[in-house]
C-alpha positions as CSV (number, residue, x, y, z in Angstrom):
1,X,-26.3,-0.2,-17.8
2,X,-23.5,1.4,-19.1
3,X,-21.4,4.2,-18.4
4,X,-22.1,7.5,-20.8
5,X,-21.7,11.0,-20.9
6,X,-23.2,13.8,-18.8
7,X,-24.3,15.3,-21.9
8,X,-25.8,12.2,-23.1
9,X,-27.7,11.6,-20.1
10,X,-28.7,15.5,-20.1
11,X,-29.9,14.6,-23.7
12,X,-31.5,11.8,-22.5
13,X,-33.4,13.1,-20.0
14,X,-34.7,15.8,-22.2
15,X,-36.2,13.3,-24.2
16,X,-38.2,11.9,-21.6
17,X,-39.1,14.8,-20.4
18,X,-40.6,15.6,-23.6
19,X,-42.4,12.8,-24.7
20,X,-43.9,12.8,-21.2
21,X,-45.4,16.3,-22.6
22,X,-44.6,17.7,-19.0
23,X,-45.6,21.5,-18.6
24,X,-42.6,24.2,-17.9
25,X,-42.5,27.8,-16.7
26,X,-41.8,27.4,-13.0
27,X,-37.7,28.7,-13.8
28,X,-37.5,27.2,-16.8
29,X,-39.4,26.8,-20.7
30,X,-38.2,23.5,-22.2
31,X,-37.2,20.1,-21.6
32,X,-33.5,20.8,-21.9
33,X,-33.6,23.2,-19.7
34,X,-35.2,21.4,-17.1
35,X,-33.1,18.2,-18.0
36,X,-30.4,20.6,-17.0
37,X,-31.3,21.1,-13.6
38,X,-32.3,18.1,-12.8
39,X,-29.1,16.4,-13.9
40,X,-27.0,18.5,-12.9
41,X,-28.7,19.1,-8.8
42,X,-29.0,15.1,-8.8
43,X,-25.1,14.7,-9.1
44,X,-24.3,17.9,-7.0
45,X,-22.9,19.6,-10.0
46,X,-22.9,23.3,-9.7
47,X,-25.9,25.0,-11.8
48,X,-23.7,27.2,-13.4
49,X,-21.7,24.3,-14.7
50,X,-20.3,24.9,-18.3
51,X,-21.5,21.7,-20.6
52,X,-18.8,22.2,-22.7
53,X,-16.2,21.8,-20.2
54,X,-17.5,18.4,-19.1
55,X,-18.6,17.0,-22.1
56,X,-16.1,13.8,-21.5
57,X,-17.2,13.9,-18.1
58,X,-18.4,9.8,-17.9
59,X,-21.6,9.3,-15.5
60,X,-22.0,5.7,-13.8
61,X,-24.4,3.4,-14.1
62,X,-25.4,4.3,-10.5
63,X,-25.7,7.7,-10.6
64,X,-28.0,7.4,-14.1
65,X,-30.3,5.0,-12.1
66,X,-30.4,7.6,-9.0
67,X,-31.1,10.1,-12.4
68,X,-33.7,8.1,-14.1
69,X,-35.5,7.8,-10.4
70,X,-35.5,11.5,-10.2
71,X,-37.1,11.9,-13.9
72,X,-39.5,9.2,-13.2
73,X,-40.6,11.2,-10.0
74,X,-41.3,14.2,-11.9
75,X,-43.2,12.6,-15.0
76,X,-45.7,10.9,-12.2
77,X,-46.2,13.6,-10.1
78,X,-46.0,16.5,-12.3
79,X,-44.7,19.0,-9.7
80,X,-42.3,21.7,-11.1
81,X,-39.0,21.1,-10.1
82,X,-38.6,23.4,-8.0
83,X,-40.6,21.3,-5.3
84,X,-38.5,18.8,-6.0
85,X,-34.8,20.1,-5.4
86,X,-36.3,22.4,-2.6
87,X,-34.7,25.5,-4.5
88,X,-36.1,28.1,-6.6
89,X,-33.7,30.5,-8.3
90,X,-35.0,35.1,-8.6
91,X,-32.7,37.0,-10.2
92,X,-29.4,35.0,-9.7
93,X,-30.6,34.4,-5.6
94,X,-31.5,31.1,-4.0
95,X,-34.3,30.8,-2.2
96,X,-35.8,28.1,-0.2
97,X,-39.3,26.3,-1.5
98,X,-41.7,23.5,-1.0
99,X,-45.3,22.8,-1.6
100,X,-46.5,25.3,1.4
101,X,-45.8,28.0,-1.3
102,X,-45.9,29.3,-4.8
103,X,-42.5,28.8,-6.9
104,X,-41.3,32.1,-7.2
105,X,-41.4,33.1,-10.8
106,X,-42.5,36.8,-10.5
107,X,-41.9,39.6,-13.1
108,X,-41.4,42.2,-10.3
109,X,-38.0,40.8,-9.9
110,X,-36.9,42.2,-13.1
111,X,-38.1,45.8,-12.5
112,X,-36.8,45.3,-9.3
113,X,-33.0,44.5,-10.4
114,X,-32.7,46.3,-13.2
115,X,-33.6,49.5,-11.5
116,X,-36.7,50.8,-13.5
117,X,-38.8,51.1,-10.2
118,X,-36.0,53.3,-8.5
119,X,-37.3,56.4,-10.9
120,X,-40.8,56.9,-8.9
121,X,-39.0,56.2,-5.3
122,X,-37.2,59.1,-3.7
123,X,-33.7,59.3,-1.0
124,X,-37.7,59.2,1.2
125,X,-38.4,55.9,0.5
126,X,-38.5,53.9,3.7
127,X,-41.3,51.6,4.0
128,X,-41.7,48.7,1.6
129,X,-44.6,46.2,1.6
130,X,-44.4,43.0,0.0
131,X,-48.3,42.2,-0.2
132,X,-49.0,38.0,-1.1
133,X,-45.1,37.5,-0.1
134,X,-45.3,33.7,-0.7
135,X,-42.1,32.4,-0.3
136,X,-40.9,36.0,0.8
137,X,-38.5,36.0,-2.5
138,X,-39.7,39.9,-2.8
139,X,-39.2,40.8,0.1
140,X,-35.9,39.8,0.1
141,X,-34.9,41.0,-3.0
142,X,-36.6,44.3,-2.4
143,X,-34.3,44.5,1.3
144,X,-31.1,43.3,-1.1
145,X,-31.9,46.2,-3.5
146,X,-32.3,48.9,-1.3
147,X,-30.0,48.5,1.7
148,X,-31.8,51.2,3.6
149,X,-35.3,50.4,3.0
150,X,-37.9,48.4,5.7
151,X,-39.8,45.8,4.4
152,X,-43.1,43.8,5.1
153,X,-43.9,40.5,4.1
154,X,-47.4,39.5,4.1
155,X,-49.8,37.1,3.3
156,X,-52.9,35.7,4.4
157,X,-51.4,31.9,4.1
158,X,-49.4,30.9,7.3
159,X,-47.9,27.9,5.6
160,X,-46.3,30.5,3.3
161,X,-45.7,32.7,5.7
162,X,-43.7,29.6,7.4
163,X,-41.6,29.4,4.2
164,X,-40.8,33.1,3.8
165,X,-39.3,32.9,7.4
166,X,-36.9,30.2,6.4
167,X,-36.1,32.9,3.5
168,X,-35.2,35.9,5.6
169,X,-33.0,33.7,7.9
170,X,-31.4,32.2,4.9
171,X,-30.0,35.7,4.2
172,X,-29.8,37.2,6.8
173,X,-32.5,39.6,6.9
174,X,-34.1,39.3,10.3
175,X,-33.5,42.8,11.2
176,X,-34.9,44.3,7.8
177,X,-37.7,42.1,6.8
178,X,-41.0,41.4,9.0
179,X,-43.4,38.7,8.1
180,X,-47.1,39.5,9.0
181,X,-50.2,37.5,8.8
182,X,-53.0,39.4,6.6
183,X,-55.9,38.6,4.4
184,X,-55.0,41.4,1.7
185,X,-54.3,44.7,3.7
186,X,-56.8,44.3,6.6
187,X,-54.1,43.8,9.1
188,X,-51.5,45.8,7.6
189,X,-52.8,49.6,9.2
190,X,-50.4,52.6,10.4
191,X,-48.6,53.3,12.4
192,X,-48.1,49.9,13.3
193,X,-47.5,48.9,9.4
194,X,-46.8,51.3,7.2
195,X,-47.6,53.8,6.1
196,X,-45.7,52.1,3.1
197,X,-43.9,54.3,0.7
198,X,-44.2,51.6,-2.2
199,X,-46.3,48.2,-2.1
200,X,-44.9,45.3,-4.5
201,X,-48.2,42.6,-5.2
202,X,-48.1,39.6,-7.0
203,X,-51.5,38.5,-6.4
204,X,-53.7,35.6,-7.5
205,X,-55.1,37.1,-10.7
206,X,-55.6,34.1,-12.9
207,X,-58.4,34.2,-14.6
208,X,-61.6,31.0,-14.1
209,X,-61.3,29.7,-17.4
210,X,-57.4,29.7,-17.1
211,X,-57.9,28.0,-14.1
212,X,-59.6,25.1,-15.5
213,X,-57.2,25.0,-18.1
214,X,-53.9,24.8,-16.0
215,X,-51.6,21.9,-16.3
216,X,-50.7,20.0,-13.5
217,X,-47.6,21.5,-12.4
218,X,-49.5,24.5,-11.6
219,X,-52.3,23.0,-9.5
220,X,-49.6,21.7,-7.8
221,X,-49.1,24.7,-6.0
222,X,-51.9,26.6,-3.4
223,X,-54.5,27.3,-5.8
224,X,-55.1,30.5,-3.1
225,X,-51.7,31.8,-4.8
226,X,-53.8,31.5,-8.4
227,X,-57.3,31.8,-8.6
228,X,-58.3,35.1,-8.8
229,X,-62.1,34.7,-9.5
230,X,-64.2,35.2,-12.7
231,X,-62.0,37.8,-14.5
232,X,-59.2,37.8,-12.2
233,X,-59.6,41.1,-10.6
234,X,-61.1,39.9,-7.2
235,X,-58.2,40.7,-4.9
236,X,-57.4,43.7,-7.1
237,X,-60.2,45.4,-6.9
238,X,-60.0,45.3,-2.8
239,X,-56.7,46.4,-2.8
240,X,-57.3,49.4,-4.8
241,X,-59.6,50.2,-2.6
242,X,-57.8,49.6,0.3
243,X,-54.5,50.8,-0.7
244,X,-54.2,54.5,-0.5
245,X,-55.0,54.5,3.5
246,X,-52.1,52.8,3.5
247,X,-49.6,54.8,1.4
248,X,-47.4,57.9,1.6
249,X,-48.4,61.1,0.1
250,X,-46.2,59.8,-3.4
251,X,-46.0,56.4,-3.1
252,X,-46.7,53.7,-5.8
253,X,-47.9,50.4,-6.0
254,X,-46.1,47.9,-8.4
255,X,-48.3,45.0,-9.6
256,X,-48.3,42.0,-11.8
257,X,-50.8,40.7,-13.6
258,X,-49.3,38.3,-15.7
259,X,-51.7,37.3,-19.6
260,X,-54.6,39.4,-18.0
261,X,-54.7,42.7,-19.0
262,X,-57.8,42.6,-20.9
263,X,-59.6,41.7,-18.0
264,X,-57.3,44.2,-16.1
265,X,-58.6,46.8,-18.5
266,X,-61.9,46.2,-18.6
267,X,-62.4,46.6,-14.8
268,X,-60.4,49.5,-14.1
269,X,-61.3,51.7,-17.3
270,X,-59.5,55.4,-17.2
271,X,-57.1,54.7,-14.5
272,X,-53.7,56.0,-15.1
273,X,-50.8,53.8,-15.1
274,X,-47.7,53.2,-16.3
275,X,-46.3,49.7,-18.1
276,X,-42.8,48.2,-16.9
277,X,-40.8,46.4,-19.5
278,X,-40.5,42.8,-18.6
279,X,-38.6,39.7,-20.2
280,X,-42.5,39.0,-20.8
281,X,-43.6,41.9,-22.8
282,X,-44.9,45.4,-21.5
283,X,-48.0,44.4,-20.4
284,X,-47.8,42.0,-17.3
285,X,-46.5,44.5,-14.6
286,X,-47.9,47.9,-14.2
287,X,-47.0,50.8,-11.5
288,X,-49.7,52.8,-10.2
289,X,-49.7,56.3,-7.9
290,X,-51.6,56.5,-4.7
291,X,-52.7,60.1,-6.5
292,X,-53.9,57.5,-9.3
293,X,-55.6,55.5,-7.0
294,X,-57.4,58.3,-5.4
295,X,-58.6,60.2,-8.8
296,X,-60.2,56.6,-10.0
């Protein structure tokens, strides 16, 4: 084996990737892209590195073996690669992950940075509830955004709940972020929790027949974190339900949804809410009113 390029070896890489017809969409859409990464968090090259200012840059014959290793280990066991290099990136911010958890990929961190939420909160807005936290990415963007917010991470998965901690340590949040164990909102019941001024939820809402049509880099993760029965409203429909006994008088609930708004639509007909623009489209994360809630 000789020596080559790191943008050859990127290129290369891409192509096996490829031709392996492995699935993206767990921090990034194509094969480059995820050649990228890999390459790149196998030397211990920054992320961020510009390709054009190391496009002499020679790689050795061991380091493309200890590359090729890496490559072969994702083609056979399909998980994203996110599992692999323990590190998911939201918005710019590193987070901890392995399998325990989802790969943080939500929408809500867009509304969340760009500052479209902040129109519906007030200088009132105190208690912030991160409701399926995961890998508590949410939660800690949500405590990053608004410095003098509280927030709740919950989620009915303690192996999750185990990763979020590791999350909140990693930036320093222990003071500002509290993990609770809860199926949905059951546990989560003033004045102990709450009430909360706005709820963020990234639920399972994927759909049966999407579920049986996933690739494997998705049913790599907790399929708790997915499945979100027949139509995909199951744990949507209970925490509508559940929700306004937990809100302030003018709070709102931000929720993602992801591909599924016609089954969204279908089983809440008439209730009043308003689309965020996403990098997906306008129709993957909605924001609702607790007066909303109430009316339907």
């Amino acid at each position: 084996m000789s020596a080559m390029t790191l943008p050859k070896l990127i290129a290369q890489s891409a192509q096996r990737l490829d031709a392996a017809g492995v699935a993206f969409g767990h921090g990034t859409q194509s094969a480059f892209d995820e050649a990228v990464w890999l390459v790149l968090w196998r030397l211990g090259l920054p992320l961020d590195t510009d390709l054009d200012e190391v496009s002499r840059q020679e790689v050795t014959p061991e380091q493309q073996a200890q590359v090729q290793a890496l490559i072969d280990e994702r083609i056979a066991t399909r998980k994203p690669v996110a599992y692999l290099t323990r590190e998911a990136w939201l918005q710019g911010v590193s987070f901890y992950i392995d399998e325990r958890a989802i790969v943080p990929r939500s929408l809500i961190a867009e509304v969340l940075a760009d500052g479209t939420i902040d129109a519906w909160l007030s200088d009132q807005t105190r208690q912030v509830l991160d409701l399926c936290t995961g890998n508590g990415s949410l939660a800690v963007l949500a405590a990053l955004a608004w410095p003098e917010v509280q927030v709740t991470g919950a989620d009915i998965s303690h192996d999750a709940l185990a990763v979020a901690t590791i999350n909140v340590a990693r930036h320093d949040l222990q003071e500002r972020v509290q993990l609770v164990h809860s199926d949905g909102l059951s546990s989560l019941n003033p004045p102990a929790h709450g009430p909360f001024d706005l709820i963020l939820c990234n639920p399972p809402y994927v759909c049966q027949a999407s579920m049986d049509a996933l690739p494997a880099e998705y049913r790599a993760e907790p399929e708790l974190a997915l499945a979100g029965g027949t139509d995909g409203m199951d744990f949507v429909r209970q925490l509508f339900q559940d929700a306004p006994a937990r809100m302030s008088e003018h709070a709102v609930l931000v929720l993602e949804i992801g591909n599924e708004v016609e089954h969204f639509m279908a089983a809440f007909p008439g209730l009043e809410v308003a689309w965020l623009d996403t990098s997906a489209g306008d129709d993957q994360v909605l924001l609702v009113s607790r007066e909303a809630l109430l009316r339907h």
